[in-house]
N, C-alpha and C positions, 0 to 999 in steps of 0.2 A: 164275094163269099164262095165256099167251092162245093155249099152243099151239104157238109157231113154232118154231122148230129153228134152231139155231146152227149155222153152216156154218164150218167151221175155215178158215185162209189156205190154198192150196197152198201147200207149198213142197216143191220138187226141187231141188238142189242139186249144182252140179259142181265139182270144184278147175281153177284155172286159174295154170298156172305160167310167167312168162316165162323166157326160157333165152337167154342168149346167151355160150357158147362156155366154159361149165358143164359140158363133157362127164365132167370125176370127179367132178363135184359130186354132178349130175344122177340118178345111177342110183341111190346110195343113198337121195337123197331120195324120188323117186318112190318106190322100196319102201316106207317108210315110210309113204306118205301113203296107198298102196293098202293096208295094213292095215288101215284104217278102211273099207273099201267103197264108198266115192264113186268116180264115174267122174272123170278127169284129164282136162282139154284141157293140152297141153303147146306151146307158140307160140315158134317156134324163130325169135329177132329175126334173123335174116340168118348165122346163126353159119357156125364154117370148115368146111370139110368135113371135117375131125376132127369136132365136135361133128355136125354135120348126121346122119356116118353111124351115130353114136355114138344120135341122138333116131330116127331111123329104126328101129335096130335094137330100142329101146326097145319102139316101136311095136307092132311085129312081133310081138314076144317077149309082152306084154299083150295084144296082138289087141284086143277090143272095148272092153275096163276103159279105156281111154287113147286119145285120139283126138292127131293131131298135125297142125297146120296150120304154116304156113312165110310169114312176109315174104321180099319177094325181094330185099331189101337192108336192113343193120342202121337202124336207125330209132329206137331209141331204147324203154328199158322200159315208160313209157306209153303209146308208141305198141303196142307190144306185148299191154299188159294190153288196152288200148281193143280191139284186133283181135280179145283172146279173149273179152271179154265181150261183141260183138257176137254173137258167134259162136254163144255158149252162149244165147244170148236166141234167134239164130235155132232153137235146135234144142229148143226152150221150155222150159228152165230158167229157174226163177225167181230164186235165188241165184247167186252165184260166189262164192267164194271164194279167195282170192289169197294166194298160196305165193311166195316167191322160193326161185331153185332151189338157193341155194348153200348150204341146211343150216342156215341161222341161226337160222331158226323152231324154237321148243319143240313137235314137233307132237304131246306128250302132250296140250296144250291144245287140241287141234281140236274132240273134240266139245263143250267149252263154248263157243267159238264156234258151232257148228252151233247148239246147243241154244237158245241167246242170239236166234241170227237167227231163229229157228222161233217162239222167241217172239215177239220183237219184228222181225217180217216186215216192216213199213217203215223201220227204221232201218239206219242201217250201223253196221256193229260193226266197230270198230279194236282193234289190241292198242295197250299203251304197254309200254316193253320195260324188262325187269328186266336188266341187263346184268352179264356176269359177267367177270375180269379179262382177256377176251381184247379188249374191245373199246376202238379206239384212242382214247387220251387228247383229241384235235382230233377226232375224229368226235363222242365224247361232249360238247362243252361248245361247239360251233361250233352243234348243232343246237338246241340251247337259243334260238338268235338267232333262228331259221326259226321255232321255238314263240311267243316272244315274238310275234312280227308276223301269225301268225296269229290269236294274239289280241288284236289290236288290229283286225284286218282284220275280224272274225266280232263286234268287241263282244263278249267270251264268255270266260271260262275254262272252256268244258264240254269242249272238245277237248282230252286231257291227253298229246298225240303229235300231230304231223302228216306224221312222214316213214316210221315203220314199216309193212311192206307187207305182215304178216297181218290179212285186211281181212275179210266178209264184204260182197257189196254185192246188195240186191234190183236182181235186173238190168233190168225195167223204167224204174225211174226212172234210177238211173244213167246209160243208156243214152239214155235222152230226156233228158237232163242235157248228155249228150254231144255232140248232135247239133245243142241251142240255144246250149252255149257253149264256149270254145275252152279248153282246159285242155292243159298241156305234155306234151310226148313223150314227154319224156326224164327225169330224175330230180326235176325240177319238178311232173311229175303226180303225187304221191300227195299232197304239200299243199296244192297247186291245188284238185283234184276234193272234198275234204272242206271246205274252205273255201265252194266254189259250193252244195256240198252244203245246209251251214250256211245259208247266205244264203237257201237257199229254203223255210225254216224246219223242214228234216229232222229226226228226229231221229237222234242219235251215242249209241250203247252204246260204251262205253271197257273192256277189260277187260286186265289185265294179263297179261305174260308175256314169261319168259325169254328171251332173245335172246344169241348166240352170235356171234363173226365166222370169217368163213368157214370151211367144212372144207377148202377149195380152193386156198383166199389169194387169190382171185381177186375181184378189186373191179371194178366199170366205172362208180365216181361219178370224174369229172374232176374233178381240186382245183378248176382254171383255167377250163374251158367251164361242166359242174353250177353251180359256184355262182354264176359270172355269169350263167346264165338264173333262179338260184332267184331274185338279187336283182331281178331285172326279174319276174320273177313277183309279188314282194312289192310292186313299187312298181306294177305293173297292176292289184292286188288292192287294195291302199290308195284307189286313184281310182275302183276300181270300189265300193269299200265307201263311199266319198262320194257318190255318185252312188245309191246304194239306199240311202241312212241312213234314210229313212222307212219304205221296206218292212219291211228290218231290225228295226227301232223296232217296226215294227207287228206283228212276226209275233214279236216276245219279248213284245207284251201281252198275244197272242192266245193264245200258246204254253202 
């Protein structure tokens, strides 16, 4: 032995929930997630002032445990998450972790996420969702098309999801991810940012779990605008995966 000491990763860790206009969703979730002792950032996308006073009050009520920032017009869920994982890096958490607010998330499974990302401190940890009969027949077998072209876009079948939003993500690289490439606002950002992910030869921890539709009924994917940005996503993904096929190439010999 020559002596040295193994110095573990930090990792600090905060939940980062976007909301937009979630206000029955919203409370029982948070309780929920505050069970587990992670501090919450809650990122209120422009909601109405029913929801607004509804996240305030929230606030309030948790004091320190829950911090709460505000876009000042709706923008869209990734624009959202982006604003809280800037946020959570400014205030030096290493991890975030990403909840949507409407209850769909199984979060008995949180601490194997945590546990996952502590391990594996450079990867992102995705869930892929076990779905149970509430969830719609066209949400189920439309997103299969978005999987399919991620994996053609990444060369890869290791991504086994690209749209489920229980994520862990080391907020360093994400974050400088973020700010070299442009990744969508709106419901195009969660297979977007795992794809750029992918291409930079990251690695993806996939873990399963339960997945529920709303407690709320409240959806804000647009049949009509979401999928017509997801397929221009796919088709900017496609020319950008041509355009890096040798990096790509290079970084699954190296990998």
């Amino acid at each position: 032995m020559d002596g040295s000491v193994s110095i573990e990763p930090r990792f600090r860790a905060a939940i980062v929930i976007p909301v937009y206009n979630h206000e029955e969703a919203i409370g029982p979730t948070l309780a929920s997630v505050l069970e587990y002792g992670y501090p919450v950032l809650l990122v209120d996308d422009g909601s109405s002032p029913v929801c607004r006073d509804v996240l305030m009050s929230l606030d309030q009520q948790y004091d320190d445990r829950v911090r709460l920032i505000r876009l000042a017009q709706n923008s869209g869920k990734g624009a959202a998450v982006k604003a809280g994982l800037r946020h959570l890096l400014a205030l030096d958490y290493t991890h975030a972790v990403q909840i949507d607010a409407d209850g769909q998330h199984d979060l008995t499974d949180l601490p194997t996420f945590m546990a996952t990302g502590q391990r594996e401190p450079d990867a992102l940890v995705t869930g892929y969702p076990r779905y149970d009969e509430s969830v719609p027949a066209l949400r189920y077998y439309a997103r299969y098309l978005t999987h399919v072209w991620v994996w053609i876009n990444t060369l890869s079948l290791r991504i086994k999801d690209t749209m489920c939003g229980f994520r862990v993500y080391p907020l360093a690289k994400v974050v400088e991810l973020l700010d070299q490439e442009p990744c969508g606002n709106r419901m195009d950002f969660d297979p977007e940012v795992i794809v750029r992910w992918a291409w930079r030869g990251f690695a993806v921890e996939n873990l399963p779990t339960q997945v529920r539709y709303p407690i709320d009924g409240v959806s804000h994917f647009n049949a009509v605008k979401d999928n017509v940005l997801i397929s221009l996503m796919h088709a900017r993904l496609f020319f950008g995966m041509l355009v890096r096929l040798p990096k790509i190439l290079s970084n699954r010999r190296h990998g």
